[in-house]
MDAnalysis code that builds the backbone (N, CA, C; Angstrom):
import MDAnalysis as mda
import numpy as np

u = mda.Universe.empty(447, n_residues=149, atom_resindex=np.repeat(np.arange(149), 3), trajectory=True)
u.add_TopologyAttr("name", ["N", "CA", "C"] * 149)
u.add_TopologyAttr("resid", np.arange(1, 150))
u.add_TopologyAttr("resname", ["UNK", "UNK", "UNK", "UNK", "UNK", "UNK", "UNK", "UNK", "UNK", "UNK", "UNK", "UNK", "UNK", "UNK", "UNK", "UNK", "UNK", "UNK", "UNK", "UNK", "UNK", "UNK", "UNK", "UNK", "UNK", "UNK", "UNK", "UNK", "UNK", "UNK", "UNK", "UNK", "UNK", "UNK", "UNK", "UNK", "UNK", "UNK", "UNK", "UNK", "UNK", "UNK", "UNK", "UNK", "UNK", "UNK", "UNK", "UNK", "UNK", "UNK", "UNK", "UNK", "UNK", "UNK", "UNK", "UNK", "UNK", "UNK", "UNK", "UNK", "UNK", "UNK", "UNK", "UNK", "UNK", "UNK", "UNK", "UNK", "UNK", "UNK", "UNK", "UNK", "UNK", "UNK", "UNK", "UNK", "UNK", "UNK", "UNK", "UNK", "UNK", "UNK", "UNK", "UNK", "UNK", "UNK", "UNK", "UNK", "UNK", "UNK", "UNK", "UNK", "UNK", "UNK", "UNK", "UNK", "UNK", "UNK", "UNK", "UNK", "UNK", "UNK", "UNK", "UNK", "UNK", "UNK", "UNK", "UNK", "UNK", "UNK", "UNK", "UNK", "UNK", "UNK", "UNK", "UNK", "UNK", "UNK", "UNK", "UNK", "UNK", "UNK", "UNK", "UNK", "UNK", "UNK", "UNK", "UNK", "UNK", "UNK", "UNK", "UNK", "UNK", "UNK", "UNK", "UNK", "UNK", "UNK", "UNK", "UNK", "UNK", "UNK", "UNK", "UNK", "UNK", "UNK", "UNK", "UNK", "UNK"])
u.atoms.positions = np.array([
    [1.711, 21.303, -40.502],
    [2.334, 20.557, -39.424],
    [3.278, 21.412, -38.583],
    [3.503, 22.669, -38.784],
    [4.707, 23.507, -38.536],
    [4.271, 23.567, -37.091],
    [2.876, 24.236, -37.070],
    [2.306, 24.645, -35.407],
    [2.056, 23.346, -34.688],
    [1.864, 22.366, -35.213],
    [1.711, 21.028, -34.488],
    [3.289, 21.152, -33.821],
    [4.033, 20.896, -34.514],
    [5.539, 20.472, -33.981],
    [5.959, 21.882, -32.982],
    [5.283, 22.884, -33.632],
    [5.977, 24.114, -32.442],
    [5.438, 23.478, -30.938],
    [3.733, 23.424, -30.839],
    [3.259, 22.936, -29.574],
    [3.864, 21.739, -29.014],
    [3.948, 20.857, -29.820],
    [4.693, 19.741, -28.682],
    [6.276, 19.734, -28.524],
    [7.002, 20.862, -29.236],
    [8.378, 21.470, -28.950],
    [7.982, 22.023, -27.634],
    [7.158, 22.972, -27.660],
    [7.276, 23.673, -26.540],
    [6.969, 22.951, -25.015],
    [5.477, 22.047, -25.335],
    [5.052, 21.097, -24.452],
    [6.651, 20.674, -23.455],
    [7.209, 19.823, -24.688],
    [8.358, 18.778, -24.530],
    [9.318, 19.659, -23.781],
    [9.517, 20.680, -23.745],
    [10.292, 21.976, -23.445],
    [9.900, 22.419, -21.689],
    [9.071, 22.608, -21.896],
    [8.037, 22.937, -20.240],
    [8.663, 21.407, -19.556],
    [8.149, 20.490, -20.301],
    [8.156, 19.218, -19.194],
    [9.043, 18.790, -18.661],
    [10.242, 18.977, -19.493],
    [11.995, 18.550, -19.810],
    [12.446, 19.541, -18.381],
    [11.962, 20.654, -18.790],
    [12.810, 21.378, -17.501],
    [12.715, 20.913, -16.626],
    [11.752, 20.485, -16.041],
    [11.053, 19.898, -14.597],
    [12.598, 18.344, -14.104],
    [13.050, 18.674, -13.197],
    [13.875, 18.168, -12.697],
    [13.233, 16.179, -12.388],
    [14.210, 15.399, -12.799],
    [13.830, 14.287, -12.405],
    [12.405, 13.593, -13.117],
    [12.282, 14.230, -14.215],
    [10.588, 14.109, -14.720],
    [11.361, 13.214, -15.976],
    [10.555, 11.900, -16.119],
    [10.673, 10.990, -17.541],
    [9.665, 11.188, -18.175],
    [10.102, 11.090, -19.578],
    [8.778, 11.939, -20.610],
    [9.031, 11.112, -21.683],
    [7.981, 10.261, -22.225],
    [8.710, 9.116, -23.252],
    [7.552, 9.393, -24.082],
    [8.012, 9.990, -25.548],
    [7.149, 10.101, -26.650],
    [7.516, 9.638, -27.686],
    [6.066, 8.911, -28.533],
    [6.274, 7.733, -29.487],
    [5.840, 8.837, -30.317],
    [6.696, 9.180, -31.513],
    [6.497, 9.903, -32.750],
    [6.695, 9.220, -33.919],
    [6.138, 9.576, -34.700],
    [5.922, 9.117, -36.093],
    [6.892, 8.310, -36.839],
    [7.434, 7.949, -37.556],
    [8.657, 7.061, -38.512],
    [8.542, 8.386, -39.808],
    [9.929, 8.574, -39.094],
    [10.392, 9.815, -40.578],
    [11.278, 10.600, -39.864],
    [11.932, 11.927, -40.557],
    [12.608, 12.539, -40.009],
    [11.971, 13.633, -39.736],
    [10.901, 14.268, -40.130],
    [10.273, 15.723, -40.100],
    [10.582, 16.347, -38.690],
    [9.923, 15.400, -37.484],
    [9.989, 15.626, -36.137],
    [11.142, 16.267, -35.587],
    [12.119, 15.076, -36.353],
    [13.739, 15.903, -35.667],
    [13.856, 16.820, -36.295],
    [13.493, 17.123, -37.987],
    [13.854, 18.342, -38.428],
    [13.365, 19.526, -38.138],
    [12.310, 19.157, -37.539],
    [12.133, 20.654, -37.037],
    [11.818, 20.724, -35.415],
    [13.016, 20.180, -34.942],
    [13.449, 20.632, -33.290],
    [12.258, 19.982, -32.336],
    [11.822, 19.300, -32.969],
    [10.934, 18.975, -31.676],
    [11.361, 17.876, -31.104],
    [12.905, 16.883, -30.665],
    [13.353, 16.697, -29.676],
    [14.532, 17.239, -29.715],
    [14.670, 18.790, -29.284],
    [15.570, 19.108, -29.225],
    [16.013, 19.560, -27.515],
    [14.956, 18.900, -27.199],
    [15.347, 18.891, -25.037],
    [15.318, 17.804, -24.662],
    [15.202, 16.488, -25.612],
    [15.583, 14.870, -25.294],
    [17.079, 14.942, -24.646],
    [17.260, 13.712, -23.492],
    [18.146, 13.395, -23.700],
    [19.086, 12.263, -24.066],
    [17.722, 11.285, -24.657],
    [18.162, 10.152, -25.509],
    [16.775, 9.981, -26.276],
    [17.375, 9.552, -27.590],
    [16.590, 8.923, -28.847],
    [16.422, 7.396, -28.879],
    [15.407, 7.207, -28.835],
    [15.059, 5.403, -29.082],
    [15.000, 5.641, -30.836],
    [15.361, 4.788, -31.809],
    [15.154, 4.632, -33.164],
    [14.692, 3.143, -33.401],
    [13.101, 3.162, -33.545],
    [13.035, 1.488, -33.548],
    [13.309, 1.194, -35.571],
    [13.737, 0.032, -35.221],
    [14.493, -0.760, -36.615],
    [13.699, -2.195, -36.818],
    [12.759, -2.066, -37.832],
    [11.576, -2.996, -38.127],
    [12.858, -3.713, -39.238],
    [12.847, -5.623, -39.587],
    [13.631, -5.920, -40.303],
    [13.238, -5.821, -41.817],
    [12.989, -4.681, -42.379],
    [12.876, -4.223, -43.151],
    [14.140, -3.526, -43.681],
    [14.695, -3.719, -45.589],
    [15.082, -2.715, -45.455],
    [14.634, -0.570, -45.280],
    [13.396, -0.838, -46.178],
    [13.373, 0.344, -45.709],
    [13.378, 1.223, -44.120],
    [12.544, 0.276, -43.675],
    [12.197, 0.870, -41.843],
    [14.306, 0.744, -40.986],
    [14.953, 0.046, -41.476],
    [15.944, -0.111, -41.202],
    [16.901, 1.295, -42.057],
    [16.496, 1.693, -43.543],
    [17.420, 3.206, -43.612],
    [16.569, 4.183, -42.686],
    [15.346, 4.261, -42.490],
    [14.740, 5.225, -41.504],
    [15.618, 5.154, -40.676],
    [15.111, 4.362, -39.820],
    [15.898, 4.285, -38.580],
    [17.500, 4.994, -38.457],
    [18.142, 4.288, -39.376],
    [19.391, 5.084, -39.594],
    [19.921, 6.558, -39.844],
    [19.064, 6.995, -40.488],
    [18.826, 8.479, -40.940],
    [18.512, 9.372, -39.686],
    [17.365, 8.626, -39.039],
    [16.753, 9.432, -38.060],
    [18.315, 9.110, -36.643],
    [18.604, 8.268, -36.438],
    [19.890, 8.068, -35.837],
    [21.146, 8.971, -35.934],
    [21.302, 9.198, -37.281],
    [22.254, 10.502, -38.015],
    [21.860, 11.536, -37.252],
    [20.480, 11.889, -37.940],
    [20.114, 13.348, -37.594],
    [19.834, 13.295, -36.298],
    [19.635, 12.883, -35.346],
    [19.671, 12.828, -33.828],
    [21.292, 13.212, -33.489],
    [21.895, 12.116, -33.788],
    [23.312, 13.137, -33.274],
    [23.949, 14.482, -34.150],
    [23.544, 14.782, -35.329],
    [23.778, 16.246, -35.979],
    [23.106, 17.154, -35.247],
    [21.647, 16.847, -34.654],
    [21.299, 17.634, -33.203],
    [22.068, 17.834, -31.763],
    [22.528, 16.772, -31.796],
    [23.516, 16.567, -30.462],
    [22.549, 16.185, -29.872],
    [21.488, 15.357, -29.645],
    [20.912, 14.287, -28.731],
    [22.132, 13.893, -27.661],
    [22.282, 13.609, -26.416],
    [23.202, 13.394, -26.019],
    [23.263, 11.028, -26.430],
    [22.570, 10.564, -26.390],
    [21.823, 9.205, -26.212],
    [21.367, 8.584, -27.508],
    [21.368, 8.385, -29.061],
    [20.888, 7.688, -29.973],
    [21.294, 6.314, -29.657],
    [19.948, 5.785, -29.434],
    [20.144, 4.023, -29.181],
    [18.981, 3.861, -30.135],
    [19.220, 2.184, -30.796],
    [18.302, 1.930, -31.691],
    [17.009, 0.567, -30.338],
    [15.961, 0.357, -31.177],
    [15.095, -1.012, -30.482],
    [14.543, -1.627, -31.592],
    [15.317, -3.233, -31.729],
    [14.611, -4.047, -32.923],
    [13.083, -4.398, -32.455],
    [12.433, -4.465, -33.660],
    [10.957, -4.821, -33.309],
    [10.761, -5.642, -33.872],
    [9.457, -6.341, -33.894],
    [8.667, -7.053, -34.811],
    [9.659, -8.236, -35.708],
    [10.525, -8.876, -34.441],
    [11.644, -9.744, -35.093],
    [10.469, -11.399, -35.296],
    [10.575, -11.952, -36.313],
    [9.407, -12.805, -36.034],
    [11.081, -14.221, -36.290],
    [12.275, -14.102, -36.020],
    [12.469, -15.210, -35.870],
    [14.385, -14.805, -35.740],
    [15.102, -15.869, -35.990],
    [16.778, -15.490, -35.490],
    [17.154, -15.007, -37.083],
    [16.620, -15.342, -38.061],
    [16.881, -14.437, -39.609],
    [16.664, -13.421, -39.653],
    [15.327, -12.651, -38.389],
    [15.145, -11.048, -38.654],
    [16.447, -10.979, -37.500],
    [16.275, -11.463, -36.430],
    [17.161, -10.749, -35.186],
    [18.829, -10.591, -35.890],
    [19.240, -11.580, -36.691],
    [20.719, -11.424, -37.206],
    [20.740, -10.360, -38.017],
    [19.778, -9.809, -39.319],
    [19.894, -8.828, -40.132],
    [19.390, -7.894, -39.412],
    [18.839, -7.499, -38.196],
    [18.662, -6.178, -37.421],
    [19.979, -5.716, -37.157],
    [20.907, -6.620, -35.999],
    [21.941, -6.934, -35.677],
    [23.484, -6.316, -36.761],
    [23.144, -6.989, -37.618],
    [24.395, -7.168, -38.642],
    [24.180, -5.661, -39.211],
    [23.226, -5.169, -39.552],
    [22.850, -3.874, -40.012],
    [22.898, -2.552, -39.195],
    [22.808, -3.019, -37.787],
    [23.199, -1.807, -36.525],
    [24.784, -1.874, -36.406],
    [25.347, -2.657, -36.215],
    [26.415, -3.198, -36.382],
    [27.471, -2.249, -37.549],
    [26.691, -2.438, -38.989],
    [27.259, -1.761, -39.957],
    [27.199, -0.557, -40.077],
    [25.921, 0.418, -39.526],
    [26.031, 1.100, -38.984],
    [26.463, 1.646, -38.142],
    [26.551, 1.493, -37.300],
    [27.043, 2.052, -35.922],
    [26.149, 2.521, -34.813],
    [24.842, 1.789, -35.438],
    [24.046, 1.986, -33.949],
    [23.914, 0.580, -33.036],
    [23.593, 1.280, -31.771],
    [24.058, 0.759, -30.491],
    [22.432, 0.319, -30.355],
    [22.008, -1.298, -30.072],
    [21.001, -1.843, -29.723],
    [20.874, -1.854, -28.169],
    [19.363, -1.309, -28.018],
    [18.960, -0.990, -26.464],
    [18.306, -2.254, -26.134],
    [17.487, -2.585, -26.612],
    [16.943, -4.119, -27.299],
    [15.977, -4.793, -28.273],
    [15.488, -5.666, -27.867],
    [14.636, -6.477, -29.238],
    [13.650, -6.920, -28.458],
    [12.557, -7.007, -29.408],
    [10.886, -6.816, -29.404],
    [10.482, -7.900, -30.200],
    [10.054, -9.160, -29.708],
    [9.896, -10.087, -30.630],
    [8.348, -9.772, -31.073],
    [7.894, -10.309, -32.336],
    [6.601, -9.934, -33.242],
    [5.910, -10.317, -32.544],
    [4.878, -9.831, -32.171],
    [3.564, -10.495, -31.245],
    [2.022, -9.971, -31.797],
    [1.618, -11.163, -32.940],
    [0.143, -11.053, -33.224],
    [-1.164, -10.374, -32.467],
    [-0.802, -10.398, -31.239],
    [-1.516, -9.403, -29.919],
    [-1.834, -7.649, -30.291],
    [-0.447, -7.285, -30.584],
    [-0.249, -6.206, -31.106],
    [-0.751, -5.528, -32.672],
    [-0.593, -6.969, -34.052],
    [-0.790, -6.477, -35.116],
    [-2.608, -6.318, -35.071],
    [-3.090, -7.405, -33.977],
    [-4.269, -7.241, -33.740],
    [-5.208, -5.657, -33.447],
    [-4.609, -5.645, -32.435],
    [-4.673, -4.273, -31.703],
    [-4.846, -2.891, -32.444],
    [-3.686, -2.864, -33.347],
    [-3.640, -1.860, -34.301],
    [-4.675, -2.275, -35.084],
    [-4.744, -3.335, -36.027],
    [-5.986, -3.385, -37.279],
    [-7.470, -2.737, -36.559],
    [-7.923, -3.011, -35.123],
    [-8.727, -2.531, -33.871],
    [-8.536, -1.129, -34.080],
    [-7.421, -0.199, -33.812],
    [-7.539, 1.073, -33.775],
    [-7.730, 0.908, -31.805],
    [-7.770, -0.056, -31.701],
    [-7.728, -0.461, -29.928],
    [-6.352, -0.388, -29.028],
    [-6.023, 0.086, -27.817],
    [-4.857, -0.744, -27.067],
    [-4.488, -2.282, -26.726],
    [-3.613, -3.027, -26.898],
    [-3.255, -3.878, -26.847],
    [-3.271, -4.595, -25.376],
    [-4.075, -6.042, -25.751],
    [-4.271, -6.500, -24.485],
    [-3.252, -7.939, -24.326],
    [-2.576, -7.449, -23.932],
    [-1.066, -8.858, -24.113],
    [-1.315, -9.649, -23.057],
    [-1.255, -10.739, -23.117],
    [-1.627, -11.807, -21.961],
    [-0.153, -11.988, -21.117],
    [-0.558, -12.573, -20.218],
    [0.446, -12.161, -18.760],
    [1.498, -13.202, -19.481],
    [2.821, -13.195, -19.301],
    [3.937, -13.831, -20.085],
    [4.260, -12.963, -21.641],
    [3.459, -12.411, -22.500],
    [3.539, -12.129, -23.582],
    [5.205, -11.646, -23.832],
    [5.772, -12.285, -24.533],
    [7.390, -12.237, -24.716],
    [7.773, -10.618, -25.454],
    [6.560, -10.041, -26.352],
    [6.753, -8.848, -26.673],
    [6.560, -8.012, -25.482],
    [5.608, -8.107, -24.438],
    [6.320, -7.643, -23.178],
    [6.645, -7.342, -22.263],
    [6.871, -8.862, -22.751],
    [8.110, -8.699, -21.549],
    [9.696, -8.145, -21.589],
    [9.468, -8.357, -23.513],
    [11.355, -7.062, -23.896],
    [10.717, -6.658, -23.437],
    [9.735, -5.147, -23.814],
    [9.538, -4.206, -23.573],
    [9.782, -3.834, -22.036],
    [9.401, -4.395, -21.141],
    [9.579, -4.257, -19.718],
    [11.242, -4.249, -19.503],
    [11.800, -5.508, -19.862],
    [13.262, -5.529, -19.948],
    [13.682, -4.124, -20.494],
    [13.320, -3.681, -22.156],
    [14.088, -2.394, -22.126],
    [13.756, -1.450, -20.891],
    [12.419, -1.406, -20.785],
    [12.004, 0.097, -19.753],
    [12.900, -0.295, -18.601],
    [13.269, -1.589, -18.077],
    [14.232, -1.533, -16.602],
    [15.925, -1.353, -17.088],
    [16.121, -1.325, -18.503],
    [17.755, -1.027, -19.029],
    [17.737, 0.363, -19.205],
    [16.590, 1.240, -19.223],
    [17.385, 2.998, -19.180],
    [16.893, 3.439, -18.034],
    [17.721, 4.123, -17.506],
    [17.710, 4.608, -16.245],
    [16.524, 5.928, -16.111],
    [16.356, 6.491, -14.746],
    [15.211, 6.625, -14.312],
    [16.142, 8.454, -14.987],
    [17.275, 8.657, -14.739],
    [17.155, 10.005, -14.913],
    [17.570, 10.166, -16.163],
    [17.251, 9.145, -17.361],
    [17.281, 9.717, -18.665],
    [18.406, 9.311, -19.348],
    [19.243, 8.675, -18.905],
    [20.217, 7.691, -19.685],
    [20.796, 6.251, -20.035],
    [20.777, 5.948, -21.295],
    [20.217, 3.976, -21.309],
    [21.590, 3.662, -20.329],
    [21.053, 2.581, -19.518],
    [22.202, 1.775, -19.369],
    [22.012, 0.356, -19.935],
    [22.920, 0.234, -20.756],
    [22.552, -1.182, -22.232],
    [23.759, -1.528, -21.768],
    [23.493, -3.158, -21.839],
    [24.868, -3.975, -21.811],
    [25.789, -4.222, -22.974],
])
């Protein structure tokens, strides 16, 4: 995996320089990525937080090690909340932590579909998963820094 992560370090590196350029990459759940520098020309970290506990210490860890990099930006995004019992223990747990929610992604069967497919997701017009999603993409700004309420 070493030369995998060098190429899309470097990729991420080339693209980053480029003035005014947004570059949004969905990487794996773990820390390997950050550990070996491959967002080390981000200038904010999304950490999504499934209400899980485990996917919830990920998240946290990978949150840590984003700012021991100096990320300038670690914001977390709840997902796959399927009701106000996941959204409070996402919440109460960022909270105890100390990460800062960008926003929440309610569970949408559209999606678990999609994946079991190995297909892209075909969300019907209204679909509340997203429409967060749209909501987050219009809360971080165009030159690379969230603006979260």
């Amino acid at each position: 995996m070493c030369s995998a992560h060098a190429a899309v370090r470097h990729l991420l590196g080339g693209l980053l320089a480029e003035e005014r350029v947004v570059t949004v990459v969905d990487m794996e759940a773990g820390l390997e990525h950050l550990s070996r520098g491959t967002g080390r020309h981000v200038d904010a970290l999304l950490v999504v937080m499934e209400p899980y506990y485990k996917a919830l210490e990920t998240a946290r860890r990978c949150a840590e090690l984003g700012r021991e990099l100096g990320i300038p930006q670690v914001l977390a995004v709840a997902n796959k909340l399927r009701g106000e019992e996941d959204r409070a223990a996402v919440r109460q747990y960022a909270a105890a932590h100390g990460l800062r929610l960008a926003g929440e992604v309610p569970f949408d069967p559209a999606l678990q579909q999609a994946d079991q497919r190995g297909t892209a997701p075909e969300l019907a017009p209204g679909s509340a998963a997203a429409e967060a999603v749209g909501s987050l993409a219009s809360a971080l700004n165009v030159a690379g820094s969230a603006v979260v309420p």
